[in-house]
C-alpha positions in Angstrom: -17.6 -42.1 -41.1 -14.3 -40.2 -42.5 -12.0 -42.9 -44.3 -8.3 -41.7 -43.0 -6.7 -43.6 -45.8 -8.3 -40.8 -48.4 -6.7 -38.1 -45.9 -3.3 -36.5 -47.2 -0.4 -37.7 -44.6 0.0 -34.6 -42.8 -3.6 -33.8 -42.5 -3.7 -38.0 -41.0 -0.8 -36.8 -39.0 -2.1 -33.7 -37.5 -5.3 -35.3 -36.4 -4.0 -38.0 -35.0 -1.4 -35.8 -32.9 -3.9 -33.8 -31.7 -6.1 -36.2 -30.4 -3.7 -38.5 -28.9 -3.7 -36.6 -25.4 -7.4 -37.6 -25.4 -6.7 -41.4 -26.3 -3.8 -41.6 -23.5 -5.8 -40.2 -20.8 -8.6 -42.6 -21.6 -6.5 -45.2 -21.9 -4.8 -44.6 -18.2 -8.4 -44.1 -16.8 -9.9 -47.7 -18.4 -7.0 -49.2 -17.0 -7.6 -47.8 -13.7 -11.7 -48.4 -13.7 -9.9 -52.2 -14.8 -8.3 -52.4 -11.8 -10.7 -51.3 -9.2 -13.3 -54.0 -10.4 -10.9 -56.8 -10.2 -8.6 -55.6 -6.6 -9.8 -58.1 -3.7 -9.4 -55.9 -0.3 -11.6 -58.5 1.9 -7.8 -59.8 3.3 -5.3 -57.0 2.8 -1.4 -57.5 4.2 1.0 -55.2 5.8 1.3 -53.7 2.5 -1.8 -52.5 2.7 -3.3 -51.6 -0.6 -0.1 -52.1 -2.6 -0.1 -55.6 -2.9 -4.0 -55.8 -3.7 -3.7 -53.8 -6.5 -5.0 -55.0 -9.7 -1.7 -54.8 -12.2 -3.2 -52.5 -14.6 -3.7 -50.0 -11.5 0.3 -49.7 -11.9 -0.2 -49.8 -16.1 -2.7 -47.0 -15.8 -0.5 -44.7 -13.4 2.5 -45.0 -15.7 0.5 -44.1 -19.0 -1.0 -41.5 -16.8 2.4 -39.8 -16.0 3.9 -40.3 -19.6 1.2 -39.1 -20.9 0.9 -35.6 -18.9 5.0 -35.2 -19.0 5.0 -35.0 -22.7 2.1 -33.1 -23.1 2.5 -30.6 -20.7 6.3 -30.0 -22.8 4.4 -29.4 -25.8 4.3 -25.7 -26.9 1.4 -26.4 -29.0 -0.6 -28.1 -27.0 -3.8 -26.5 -25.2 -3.4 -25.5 -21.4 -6.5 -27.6 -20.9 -4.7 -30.7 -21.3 -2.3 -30.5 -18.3 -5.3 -29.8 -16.3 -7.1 -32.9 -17.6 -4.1 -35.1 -16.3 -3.7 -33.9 -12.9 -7.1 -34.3 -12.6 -6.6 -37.6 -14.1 -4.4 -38.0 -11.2 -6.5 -37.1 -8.4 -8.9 -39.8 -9.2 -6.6 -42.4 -9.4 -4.7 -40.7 -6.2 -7.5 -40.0 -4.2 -10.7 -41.7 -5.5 -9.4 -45.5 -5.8 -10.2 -46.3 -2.1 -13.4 -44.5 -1.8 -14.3 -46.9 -4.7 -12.8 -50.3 -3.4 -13.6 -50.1 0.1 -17.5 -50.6 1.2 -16.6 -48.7 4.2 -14.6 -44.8 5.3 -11.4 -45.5 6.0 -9.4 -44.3 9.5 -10.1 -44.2 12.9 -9.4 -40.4 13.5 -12.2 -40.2 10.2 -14.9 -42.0 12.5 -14.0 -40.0 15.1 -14.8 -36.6 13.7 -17.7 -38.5 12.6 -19.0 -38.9 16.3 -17.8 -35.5 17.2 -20.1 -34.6 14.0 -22.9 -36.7 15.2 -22.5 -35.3 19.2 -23.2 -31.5 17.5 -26.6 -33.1 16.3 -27.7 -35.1 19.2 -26.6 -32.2 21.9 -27.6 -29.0 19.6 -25.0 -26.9 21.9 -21.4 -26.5 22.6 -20.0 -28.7 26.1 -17.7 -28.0 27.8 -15.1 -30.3 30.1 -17.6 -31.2 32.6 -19.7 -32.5 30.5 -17.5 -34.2 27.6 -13.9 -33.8 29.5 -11.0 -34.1 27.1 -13.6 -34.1 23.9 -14.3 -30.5 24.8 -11.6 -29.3 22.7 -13.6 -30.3 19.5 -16.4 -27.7 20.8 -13.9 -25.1 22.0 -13.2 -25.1 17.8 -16.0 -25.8 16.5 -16.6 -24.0 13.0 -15.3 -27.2 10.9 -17.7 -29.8 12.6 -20.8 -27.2 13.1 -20.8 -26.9 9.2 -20.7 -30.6 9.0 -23.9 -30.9 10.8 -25.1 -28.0 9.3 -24.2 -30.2 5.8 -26.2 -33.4 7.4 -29.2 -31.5 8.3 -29.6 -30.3 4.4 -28.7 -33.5 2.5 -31.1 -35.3 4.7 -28.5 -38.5 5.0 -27.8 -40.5 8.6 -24.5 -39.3 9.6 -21.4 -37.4 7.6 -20.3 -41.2 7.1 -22.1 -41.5 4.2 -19.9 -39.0 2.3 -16.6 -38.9 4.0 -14.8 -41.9 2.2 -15.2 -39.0 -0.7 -13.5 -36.2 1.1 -9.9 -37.0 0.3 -10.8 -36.1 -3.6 -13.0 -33.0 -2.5 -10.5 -31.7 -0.3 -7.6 -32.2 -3.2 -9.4 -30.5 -5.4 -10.0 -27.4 -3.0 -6.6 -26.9 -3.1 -5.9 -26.5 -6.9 -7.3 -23.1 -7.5 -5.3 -21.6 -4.8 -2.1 -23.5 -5.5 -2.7 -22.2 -9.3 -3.1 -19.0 -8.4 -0.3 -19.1 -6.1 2.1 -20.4 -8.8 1.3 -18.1 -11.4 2.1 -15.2 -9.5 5.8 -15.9 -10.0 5.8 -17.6 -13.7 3.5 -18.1 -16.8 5.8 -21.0 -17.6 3.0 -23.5 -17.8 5.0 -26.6 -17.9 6.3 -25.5 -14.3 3.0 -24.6 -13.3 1.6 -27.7 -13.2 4.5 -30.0 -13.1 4.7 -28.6 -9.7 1.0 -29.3 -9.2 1.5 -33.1 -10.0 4.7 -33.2 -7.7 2.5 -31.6 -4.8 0.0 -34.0 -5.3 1.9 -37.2 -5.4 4.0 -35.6 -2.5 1.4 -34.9 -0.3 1.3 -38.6 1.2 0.9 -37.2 4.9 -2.9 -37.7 5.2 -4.1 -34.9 5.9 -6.8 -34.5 3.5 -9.2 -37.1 5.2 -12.6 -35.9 7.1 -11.0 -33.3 9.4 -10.6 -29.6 9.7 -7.2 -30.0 8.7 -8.1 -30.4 5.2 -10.6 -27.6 4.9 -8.1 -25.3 7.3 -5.0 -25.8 4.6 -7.1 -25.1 1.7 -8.3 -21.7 3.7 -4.2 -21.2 4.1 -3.2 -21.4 1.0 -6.1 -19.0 0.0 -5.2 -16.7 2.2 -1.1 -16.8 0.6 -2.8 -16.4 -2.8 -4.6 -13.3 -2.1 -1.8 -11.8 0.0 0.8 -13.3 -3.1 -1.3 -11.3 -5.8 -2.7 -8.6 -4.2 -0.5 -7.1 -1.5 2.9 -7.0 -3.3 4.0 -3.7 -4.2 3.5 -4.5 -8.0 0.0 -6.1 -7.2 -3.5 -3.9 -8.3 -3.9 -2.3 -5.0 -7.5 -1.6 -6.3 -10.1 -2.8 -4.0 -7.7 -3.9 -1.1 -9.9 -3.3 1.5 -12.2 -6.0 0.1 -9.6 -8.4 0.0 -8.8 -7.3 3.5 -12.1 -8.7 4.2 -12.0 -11.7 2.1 -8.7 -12.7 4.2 -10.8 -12.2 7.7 -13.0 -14.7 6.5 -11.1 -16.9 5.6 -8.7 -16.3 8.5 -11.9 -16.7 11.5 -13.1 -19.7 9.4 -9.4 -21.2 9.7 -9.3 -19.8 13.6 -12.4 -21.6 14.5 -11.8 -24.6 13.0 -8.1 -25.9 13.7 -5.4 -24.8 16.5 -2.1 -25.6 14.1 -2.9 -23.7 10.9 -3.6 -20.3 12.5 -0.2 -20.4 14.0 1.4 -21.5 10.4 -0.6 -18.9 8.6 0.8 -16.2 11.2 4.5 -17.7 10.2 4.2 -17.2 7.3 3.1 -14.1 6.9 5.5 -12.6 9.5 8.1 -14.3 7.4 7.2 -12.7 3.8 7.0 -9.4 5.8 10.6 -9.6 5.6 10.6 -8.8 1.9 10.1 -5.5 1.2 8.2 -6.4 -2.1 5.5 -7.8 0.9 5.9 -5.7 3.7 2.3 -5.1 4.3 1.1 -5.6 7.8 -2.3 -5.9 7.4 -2.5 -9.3 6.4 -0.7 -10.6 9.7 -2.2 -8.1 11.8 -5.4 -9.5 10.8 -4.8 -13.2 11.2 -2.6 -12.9 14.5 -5.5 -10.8 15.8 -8.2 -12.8 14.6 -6.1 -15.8 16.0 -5.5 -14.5 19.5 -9.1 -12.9 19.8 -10.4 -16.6 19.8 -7.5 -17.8 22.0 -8.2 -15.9 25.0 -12.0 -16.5 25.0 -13.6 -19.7 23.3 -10.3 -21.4 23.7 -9.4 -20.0 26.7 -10.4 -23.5 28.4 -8.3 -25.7 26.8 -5.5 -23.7 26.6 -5.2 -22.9 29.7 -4.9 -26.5 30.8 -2.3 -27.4 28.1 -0.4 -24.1 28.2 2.5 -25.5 30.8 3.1 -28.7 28.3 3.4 -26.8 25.9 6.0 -24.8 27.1 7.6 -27.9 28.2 8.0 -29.1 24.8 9.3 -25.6 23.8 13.1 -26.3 22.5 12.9 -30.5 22.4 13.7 -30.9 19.3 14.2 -34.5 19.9 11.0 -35.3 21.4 9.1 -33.1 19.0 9.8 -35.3 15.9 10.1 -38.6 17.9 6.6 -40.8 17.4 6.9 -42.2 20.5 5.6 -45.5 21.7 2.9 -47.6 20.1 3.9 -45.6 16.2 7.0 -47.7 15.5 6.6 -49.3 12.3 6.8 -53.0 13.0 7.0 -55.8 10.3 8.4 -55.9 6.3 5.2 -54.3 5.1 5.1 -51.5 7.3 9.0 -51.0 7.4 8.7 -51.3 3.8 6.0 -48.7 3.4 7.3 -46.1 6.1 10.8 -45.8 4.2 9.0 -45.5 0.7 7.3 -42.5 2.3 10.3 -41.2 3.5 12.3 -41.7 0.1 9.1 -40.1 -1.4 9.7 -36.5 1.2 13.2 -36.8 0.7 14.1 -36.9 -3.3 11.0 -34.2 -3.3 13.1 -32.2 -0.9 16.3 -32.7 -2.6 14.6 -31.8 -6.1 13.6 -28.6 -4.6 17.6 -27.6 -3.4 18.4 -28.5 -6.6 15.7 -26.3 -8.4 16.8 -23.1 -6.3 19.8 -23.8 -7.1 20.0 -24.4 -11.1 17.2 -22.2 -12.1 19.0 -19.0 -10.6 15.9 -16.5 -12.1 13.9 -18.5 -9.8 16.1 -17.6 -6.9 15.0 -13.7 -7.4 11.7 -14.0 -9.0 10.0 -16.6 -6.3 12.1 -15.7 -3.4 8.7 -15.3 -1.2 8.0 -19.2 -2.5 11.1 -20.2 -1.0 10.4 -18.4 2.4 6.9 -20.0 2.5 8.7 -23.4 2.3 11.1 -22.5 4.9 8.5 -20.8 7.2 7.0 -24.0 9.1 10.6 -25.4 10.0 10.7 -23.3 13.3 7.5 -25.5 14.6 9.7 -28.4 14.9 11.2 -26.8 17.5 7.8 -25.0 19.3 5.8 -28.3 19.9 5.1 -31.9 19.6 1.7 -31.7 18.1 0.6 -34.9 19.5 3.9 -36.5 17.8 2.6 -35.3 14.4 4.7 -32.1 14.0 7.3 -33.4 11.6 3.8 -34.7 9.5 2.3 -31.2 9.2 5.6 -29.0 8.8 6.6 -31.0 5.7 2.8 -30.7 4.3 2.6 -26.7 4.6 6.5 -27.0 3.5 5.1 -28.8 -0.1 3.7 -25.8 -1.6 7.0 -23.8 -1.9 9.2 -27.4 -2.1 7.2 -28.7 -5.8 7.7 -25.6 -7.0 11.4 -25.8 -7.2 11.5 -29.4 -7.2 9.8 -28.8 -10.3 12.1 -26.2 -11.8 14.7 -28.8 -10.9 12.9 -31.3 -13.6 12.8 -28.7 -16.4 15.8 -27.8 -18.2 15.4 -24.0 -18.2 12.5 -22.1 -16.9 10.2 -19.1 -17.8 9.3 -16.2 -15.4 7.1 -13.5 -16.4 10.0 -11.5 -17.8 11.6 -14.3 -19.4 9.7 -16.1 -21.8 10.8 -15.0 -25.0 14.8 -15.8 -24.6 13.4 -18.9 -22.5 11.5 -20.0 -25.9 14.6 -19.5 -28.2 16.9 -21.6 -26.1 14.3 -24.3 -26.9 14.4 -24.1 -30.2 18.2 -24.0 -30.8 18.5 -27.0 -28.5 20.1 -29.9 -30.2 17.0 -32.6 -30.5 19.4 -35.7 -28.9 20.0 -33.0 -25.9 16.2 -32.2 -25.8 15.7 -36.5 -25.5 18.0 -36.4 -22.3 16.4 -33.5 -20.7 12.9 -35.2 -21.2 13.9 -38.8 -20.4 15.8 -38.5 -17.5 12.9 -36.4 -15.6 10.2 -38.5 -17.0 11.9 -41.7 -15.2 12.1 -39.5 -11.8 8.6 -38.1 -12.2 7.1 -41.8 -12.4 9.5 -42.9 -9.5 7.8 -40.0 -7.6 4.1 -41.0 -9.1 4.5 -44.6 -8.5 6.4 -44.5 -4.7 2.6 -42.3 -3.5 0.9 -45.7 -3.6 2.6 -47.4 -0.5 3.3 -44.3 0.7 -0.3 -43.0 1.1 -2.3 -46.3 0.7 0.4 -48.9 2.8 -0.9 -48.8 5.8 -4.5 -49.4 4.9 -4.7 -53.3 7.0 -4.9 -50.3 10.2 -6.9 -48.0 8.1 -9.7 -50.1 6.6 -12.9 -51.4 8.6 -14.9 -53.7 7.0 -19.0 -53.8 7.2 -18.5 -56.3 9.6 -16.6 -54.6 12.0 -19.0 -51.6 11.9 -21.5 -53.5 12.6 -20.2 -55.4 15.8 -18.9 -51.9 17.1 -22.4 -50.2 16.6 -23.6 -53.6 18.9 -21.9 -52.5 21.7 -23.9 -48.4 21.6 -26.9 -49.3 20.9 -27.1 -51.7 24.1 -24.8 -49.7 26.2 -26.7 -47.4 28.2 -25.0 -43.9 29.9 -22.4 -44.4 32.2 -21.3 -47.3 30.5 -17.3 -48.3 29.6 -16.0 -49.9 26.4 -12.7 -51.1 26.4 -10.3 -52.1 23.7 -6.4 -52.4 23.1 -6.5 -49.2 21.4 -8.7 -47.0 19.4 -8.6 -47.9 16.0 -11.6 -49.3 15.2 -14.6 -47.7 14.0 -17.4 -45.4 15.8 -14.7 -45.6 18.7 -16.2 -42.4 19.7 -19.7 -42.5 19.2 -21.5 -41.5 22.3 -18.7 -39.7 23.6 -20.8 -37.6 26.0 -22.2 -40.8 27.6 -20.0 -43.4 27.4 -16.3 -43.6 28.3 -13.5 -45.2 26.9 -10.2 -46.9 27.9 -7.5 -48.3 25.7 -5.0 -50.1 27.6 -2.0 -49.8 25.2 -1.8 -46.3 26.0 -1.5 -47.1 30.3 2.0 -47.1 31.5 3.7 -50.1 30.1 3.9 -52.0 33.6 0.0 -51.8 33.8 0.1 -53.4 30.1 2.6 -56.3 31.1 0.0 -57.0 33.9 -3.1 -57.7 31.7 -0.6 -59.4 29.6 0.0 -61.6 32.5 -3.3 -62.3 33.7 -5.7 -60.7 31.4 -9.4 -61.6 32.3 -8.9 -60.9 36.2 -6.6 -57.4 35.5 -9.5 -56.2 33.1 -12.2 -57.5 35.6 -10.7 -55.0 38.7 -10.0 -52.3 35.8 -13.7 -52.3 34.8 -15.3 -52.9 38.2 -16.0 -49.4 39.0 -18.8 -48.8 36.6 -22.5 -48.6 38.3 -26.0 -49.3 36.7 -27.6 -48.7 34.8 -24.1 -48.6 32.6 -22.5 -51.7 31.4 -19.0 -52.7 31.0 -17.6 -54.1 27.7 -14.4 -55.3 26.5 -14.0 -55.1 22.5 -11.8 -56.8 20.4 -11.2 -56.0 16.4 -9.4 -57.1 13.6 -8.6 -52.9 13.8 -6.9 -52.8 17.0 -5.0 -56.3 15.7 -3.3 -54.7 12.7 -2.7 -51.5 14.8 -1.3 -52.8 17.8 1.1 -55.4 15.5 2.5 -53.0 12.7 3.0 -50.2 15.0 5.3 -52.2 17.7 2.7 -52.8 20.4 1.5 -56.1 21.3 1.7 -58.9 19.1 -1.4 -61.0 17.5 -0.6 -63.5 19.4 -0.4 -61.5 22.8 -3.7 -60.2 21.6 -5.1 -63.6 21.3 -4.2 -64.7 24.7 -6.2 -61.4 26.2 -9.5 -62.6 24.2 -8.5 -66.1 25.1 -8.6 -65.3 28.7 -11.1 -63.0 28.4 -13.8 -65.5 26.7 -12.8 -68.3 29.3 -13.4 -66.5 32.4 -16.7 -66.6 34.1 -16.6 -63.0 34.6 -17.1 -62.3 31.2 -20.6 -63.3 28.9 -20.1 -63.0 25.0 -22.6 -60.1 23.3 -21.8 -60.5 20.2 -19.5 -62.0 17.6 -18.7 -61.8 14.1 -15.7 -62.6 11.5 -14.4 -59.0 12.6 -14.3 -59.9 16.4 -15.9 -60.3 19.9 -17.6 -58.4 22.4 -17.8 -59.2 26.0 -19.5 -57.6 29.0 -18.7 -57.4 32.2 -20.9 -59.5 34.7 -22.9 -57.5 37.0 -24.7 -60.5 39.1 -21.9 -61.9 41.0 -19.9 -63.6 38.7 -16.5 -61.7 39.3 -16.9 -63.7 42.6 -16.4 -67.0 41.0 
């Protein structure tokens, strides 16, 4: 073992400057892999994960940030080590709950889940008359037919044995095309992947759970990158008719799969035609025809039955962005978490404004950037999107918006023609002035880091199902028998649509609000008449979990106490026998031998 006190001082110095990336990064993942063996999540609060946080989870994300802003402003320093952080960052990001909770997290998560699991057990597409509004999952298929396709070769039970995972996979499908993306416009490392670590910690919308949204996006952004790189008029034309191809790949796998990114994709592309530098048609011919092939066969269906709402909602504004009922945050946790999340979009918006308009190369050089962030705004105008509009504009927005949010952090900036005089400026900067341009972005960047956490992870009392609760909901399919009705307060809860195609559900928070005041009123005998219409062999249950509680209560539905009164009533009546009950609730079944008579 070398003795460092025999070393010369520099040659002690020089070691121990290059290897002090390594020690930081280590240091912010021990602190981490601290936390996440000593966080309790058995009783979390309406901050969700925030408050159940191990301290050194905080620690570890500051030392993480420090530690990549200073290396990634170090000339000297390899290009590997940026890398290493953000990747640093996706773990602690994307990884943490996949390691705390026993359990996937989100409803809508389960739910692809069953959609997955309906593929397998049906081994064909249905159609409305079979599966009635859950026909839309088979009308776009290609996301959940790979999924079962993935089941059937690992050889596990159901995609729920990987999908607590698939918020890190699908993060880290996006980093080659966002890298690619980037470096089409600079070689400025240090805004390379300064805007990587702002779209990451900006990306708080969700989207990157079990769903085709997550593999769609990545598609998208692949399909920018080729079209970026390849189809400018100073790209390498070489070969284009291969990446022609490679984009109507991607572009049927993106068709098939979602209904929102198609549309984006075709936005955005229209949009950079406007640049001469990009006015290629074959890209958006391709998608838009690609897209509109599928719509008027395979989709036809659906489309056809949603096609006058749609153009309803055409021009409302106001009701596009609204949440509507039953998504009101309700309570200090939630109130709390929604505006972090919102502070979190908005300085990350306002960096951006300010990065176009200091860094005034960037204004020229990465004008199609700029456009691809300005491309999905028109949607808000176009369509509701099931109240989630607002959601996905701002996430296909983020590419364009860390890029110059970035800039805005950096004191000057290097495009591809710009890095020598870029690199002298730096060097004749005074050293206190160099301090103030690294500080004061440093503190912002950790603001930005550290305000993810409740803003991705603070509403996880809705989001997280303990074992318990799986267990009670799986009670109630493997007794019910087809035909049969399960009803709860809403549907997030786990497996809340297994056995879709024989088993039907009803969630009376989302009735008209008159026909909730009247179970309110007189729960056990309103549910009774509700439920009396099912016929044997199928059985009707009423379900309540700790899920639908912490739904119904921090989004501005019924209280827990409301909720109470219901199972209350419920258990009490003689129309009712308890099936099963655990910590994580009750299930109840309808009597079929007279009772309701009593």
């Amino acid at each position: 073992m070398t003795d460092l006190s025999d070393l010369p001082p520099a040659l002690t110095w020089r070691r121990a400057r290059a290897a002090w990336p390594a020690a930081v990064l280590l240091l912010a993942l021990a602190l981490w892999a601290y936390a996440v063996r000593h966080t309790d999540v058995s009783a979390l609060d309406d901050f969700g994960l925030v408050t159940a946080l191990h301290p050194s989870f905080w620690a570890g994300l500051a030392v993480l940030t420090a530690g990549f802003w200073l290396t990634v402003r170090d000339p000297a320093r390899s290009r590997l080590w940026p890398g290493a952080y953000v990747l640093g960052l996706l773990v602690m990001e994307r990884a943490t709950q996949a390691v705390l909770y026993p359990t996937p997290l989100y409803a809508w998560a389960w739910k692809h889940d069953g959609v997955v699991e309906h593929l397998l057990t049906a081994g064909e597409l249905q159609g409305a008359e079979q599966v009635g509004d859950m026909a839309v999952y088979d009308q776009w298929p290609g996301f959940f037919a790979a999924q079962a396709a993935l089941v059937r070769l690992l050889g596990v039970d159901s995609a729920a044995m990987y999908m607590a995972w698939w918020p890190l996979v699908s993060s880290l499908l996006l980093l080659l095309p966002l890298l690619l993306i980037y470096r089409t416009f600079t070689e400025d490392r240090r805004l390379i992947w300064t805007a990587l670590w702002l779209f990451y910690v900006a990306n708080w919308v969700g989207q990157d759970y079990f769903s085709p949204q997550s593999v769609a996006f990545a598609l998208h952004l692949g399909v920018l990158a080729v079209v970026l790189r390849r189809y400018g008029r100073t790209g390498d034309r070489r070969g284009q008719a291969l990446w022609t191809a490679a984009i109507a790949l991607m572009a049927v796998t993106i068709v098939i799969s979602h209904q929102l990114t198609p549309a984006m994709l075709a936005a955005t592309l229209l949009v950079l035609c406007l640049l001469r530098r990009y006015r290629d048609w074959v890209p958006l011919v391709t998608v838009v025809s690609i897209f509109l092939a599928w719509c008027m066969t395979a989709a036809l269906p659906f489309l056809s039955a949603a096609l006058p709402e749609m153009l309803r909602s055409v021009g409302d504004v106001g009701a596009n962005v609204s949440t509507g009922y039953g998504t009101t945050p309700t309570g200090t946790g939630a109130v709390a978490t929604s505006w972090a999340a919102r502070l979190l979009s908005g300085s990350v918006l306002l960096l951006g404004a300010v990065g176009v308009w200091r860094q005034r190369v960037l204004r020229h050089r990465a004008l199609p950037l700029l456009l691809i962030a300005l491309a999905p705004l028109p949607m808000l105008v176009a369509n509701s999107y099931g109240s989630e509009m607002i959601f996905r504009v701002l996430m296909f927005m983020l590419p364009g918006v860390a890029f110059f949010a970035a800039a805005a952090l950096l004191p000057t900036v290097r495009t591809l023609a710009g890095e020598a005089r870029e690199q002298q400026t730096v060097r004749s900067a005074a050293p206190r002035r160099r301090a103030l341009a690294a500080g004061g972005p440093l503190v912002a960047l950790l603001a930005l880091t550290l305000a993810f956490v409740p803003s991705y992870s603070g509403k996880d009392r809705i989001s997280y199902f303990p074992p318990e609760e799986v267990e009670l909901v799986q009670r109630v399919f493997d007794e019910a028998g087809e035909g049969s009705l399960v009803v709860a307060a809403n549907r997030n809860y786990p497996l809340a649509y297994a056995s879709y195609g024989s088993v039907d559900h009803y969630w009376f928070l989302e009735d008209d609000r008159r026909h909730v005041d009247a179970i309110v009123a007189d729960p056990a005998a309103t549910l009774a008449r509700d439920m009396r219409g099912v016929e044997r062999p199928g059985r009707a249950y009423v379900l309540f979990t700790r899920g639908q509680v912490a739904n119904s209560e921090m989004n501005g539905q019924l209280d827990g106490e409301q909720l109470e009164r219901i199972r209350k009533s419920v258990a009490g009546s003689p129309r009712f026998r308890l099936v099963a009950e655990n910590s994580a609730g009750s299930l109840y079944e309808l009597r079929q031998d007279g009772g309701a008579a009593r």
